[in-house]
C-alpha positions as CSV (number, residue, x, y, z in Angstrom):
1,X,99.2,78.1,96.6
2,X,101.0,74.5,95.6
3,X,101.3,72.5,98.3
4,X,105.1,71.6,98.4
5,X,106.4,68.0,99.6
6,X,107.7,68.0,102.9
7,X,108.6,70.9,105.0
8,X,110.7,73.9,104.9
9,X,112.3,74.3,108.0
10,X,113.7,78.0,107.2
11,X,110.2,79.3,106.0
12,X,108.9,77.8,109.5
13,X,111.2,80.1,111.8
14,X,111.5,83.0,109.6
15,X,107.3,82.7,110.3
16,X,108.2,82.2,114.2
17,X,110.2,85.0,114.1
18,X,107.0,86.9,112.4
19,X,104.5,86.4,114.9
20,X,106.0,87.5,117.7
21,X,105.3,90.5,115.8
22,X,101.5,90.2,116.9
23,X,102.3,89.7,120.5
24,X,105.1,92.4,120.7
25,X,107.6,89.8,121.8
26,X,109.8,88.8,118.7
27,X,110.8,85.4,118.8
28,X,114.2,84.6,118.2
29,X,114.8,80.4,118.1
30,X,117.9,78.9,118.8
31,X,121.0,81.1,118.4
32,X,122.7,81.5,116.2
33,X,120.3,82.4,113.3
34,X,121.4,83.3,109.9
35,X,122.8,86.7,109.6
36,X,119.0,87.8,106.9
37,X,117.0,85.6,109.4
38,X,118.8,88.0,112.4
39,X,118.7,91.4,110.9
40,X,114.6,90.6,109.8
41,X,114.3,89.8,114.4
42,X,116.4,93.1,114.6
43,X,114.1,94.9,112.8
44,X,111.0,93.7,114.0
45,X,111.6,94.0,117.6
46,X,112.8,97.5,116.8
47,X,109.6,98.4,115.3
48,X,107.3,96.8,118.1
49,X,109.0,98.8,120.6
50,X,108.5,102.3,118.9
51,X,111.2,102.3,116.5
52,X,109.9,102.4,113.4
53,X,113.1,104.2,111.8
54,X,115.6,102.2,112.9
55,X,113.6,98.8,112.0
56,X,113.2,100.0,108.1
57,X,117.3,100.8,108.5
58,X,117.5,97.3,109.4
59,X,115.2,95.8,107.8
60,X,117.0,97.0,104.6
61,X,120.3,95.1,105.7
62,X,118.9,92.0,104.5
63,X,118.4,90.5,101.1
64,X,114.4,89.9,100.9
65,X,111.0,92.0,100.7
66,X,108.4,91.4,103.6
67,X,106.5,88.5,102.7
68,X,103.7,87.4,105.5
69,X,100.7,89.6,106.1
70,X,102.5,90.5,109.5
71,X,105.7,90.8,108.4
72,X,104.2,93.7,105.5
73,X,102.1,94.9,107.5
74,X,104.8,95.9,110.5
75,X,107.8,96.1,108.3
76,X,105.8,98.5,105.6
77,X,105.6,101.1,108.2
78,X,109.3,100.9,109.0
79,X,110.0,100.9,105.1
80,X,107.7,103.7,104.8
81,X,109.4,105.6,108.1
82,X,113.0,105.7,106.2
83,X,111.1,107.0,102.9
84,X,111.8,104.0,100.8
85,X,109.4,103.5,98.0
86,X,108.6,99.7,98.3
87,X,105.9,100.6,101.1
88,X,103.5,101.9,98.5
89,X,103.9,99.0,97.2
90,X,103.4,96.8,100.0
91,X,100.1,99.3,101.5
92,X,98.5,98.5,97.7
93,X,99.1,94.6,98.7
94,X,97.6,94.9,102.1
95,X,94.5,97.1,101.2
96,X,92.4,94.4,100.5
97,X,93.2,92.0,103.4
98,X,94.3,94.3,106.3
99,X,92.9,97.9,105.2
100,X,93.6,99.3,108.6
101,X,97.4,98.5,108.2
102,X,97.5,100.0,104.6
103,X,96.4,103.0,106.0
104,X,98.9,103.3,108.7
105,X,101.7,102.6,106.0
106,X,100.1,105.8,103.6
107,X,100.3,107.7,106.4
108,X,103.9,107.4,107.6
109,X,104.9,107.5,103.4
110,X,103.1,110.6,103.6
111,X,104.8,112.0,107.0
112,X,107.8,111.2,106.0
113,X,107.7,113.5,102.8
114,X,106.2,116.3,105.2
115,X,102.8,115.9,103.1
116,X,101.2,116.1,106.7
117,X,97.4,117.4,105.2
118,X,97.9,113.7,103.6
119,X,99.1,111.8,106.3
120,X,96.5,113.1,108.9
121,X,93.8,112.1,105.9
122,X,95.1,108.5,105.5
123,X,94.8,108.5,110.0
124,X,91.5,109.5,109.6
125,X,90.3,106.5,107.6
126,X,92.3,104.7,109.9
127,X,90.8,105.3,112.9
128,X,87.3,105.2,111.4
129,X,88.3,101.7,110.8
130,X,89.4,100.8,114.2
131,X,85.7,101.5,115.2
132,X,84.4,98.4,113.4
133,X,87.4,96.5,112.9
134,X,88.0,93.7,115.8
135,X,91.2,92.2,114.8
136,X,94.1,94.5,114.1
137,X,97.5,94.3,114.6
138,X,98.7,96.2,117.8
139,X,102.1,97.2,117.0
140,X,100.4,99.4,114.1
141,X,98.1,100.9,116.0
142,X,100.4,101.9,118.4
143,X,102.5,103.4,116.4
144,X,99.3,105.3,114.4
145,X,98.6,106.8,117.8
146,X,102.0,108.3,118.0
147,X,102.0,109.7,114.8
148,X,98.6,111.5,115.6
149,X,100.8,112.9,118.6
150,X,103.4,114.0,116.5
151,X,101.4,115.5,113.7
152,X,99.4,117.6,116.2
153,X,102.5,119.3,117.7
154,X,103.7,119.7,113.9
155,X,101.0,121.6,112.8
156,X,98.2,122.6,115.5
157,X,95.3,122.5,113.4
158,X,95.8,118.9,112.3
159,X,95.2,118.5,116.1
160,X,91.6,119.0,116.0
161,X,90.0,116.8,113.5
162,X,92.8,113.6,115.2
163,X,91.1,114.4,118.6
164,X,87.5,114.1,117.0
165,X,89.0,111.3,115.4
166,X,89.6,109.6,118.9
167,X,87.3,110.4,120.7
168,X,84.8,107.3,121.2
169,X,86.4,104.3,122.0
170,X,87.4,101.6,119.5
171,X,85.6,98.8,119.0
172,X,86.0,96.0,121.7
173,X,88.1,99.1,124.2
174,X,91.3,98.3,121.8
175,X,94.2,100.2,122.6
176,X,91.8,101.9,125.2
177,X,94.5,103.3,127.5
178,X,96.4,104.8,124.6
179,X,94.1,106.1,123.0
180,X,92.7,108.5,126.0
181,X,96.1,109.4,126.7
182,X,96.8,110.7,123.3
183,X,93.4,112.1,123.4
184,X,94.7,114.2,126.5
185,X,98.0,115.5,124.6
186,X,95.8,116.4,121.9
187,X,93.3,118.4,123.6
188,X,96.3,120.2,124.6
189,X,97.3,121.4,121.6
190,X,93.6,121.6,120.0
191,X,92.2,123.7,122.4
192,X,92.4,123.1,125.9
193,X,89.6,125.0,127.8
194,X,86.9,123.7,125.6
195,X,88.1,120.5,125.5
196,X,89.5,119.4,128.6
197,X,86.4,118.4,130.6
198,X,85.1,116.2,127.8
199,X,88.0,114.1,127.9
200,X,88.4,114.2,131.3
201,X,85.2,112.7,132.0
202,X,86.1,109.5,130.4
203,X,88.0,108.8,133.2
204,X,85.8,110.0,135.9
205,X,85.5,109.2,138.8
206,X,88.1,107.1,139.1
207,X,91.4,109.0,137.4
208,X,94.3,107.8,137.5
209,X,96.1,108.6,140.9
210,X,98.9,110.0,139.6
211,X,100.5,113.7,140.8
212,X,100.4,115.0,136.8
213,X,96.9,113.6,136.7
214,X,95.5,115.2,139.8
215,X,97.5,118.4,138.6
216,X,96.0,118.3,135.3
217,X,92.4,117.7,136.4
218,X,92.4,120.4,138.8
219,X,94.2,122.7,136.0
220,X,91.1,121.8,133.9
221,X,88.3,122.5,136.5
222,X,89.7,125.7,138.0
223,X,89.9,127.6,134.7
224,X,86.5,126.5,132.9
């Protein structure tokens, strides 16, 4: 791009704000901050803490699109979660660059208008990614996890082909913890007798001490 003379103060904190999207910490400068500048915080902090709803309801507050490859790639999935049409848009933008992300944002688009065959498709390729791909964001692939979740109690047998899905770890033990967890809920609702010892054994011998762990473990080895 040109190379402008001297420095834009309001590009550099609207780009503060962004990365604290990457370390789930929003960054919010010196208060206050222009009303656009605050609602774009709002909205990212929203969505890094599991809202993605109410951070495209925000987001949309303000007067201008996602522009950084963080900012479209966390705010595309909020814009996608409240069904507005822009995050097509911004998933074709990203596809090239961060095709992990793009995914995520299909996905949601295609949750959101109950096209759930679609959705679980697009989470797929998403996953398959996340096998090879060392750097992506994790606020998107948390919330790609949750939407497995969800999609498997919508529809049961979406549930198996998500738990294949997450079965081996991701590349570098990304998200490793999460993953298993929803891998737990889904053998649940995939098939729970000839499932539950495989993913159990990911975390022998040392499970979690927890009492629903315990409880669940010894559910799984007294009836198979």
């Amino acid at each position: 791009p040109p190379i402008r003379e001297g420095i834009d103060w309001e590009d550099v904190e609207d780009e503060l704000v962004t990365l604290g999207g990457v370390r789930e910490r929003v960054w919010t400068g010196v208060l206050p901050m222009p009303p656009d500048r605050e609602q774009r915080a709002a909205a990212l902090q929203m969505y890094v803490t599991g809202d993605a709803v109410a951070a495209g309801n925000i987001w949309r507050r303000q007067s201008r699109p996602p522009s950084s490859l963080v900012e479209r790639a966390l705010i595309g999935d909020a814009l996608a979660a409240v069904g507005d049409p822009y995050a097509h848009h911004v998933a074709d933008t990203l596809a090239a660059a961060r095709p992990f992300e793009s995914d995520v944002i299909r996905a949601r688009a295609a949750l959101h208008a109950k096209n759930h065959d679609e959705a679980t498709s697009h989470l797929l390729r998403a996953f398959a990614r996340l096998k090879t791909d060392p750097w992506p964001l994790f606020a998107p692939a948390k919330r790609a996890l949750d939407m497995a979740l969800e999609l498997g109690r919508i529809d049961a047998k979406l549930a198996a082909p998500l738990y294949d899905a997450l079965k081996a770890p991701f590349v570098n033990g990304f998200e490793n913890d999460d993953r298993r967890q929803v891998l737990l809920s889904l053998a649940r609702l995939a098939g729970w007798t000839t499932r539950c010892r495989e993913v159990l054994g990911a975390y022998e011998p040392n499970v979690p001490w927890t009492l629903e762990m315990l409880a669940t473990r010894a559910d799984c080895y007294e009836t198979t």
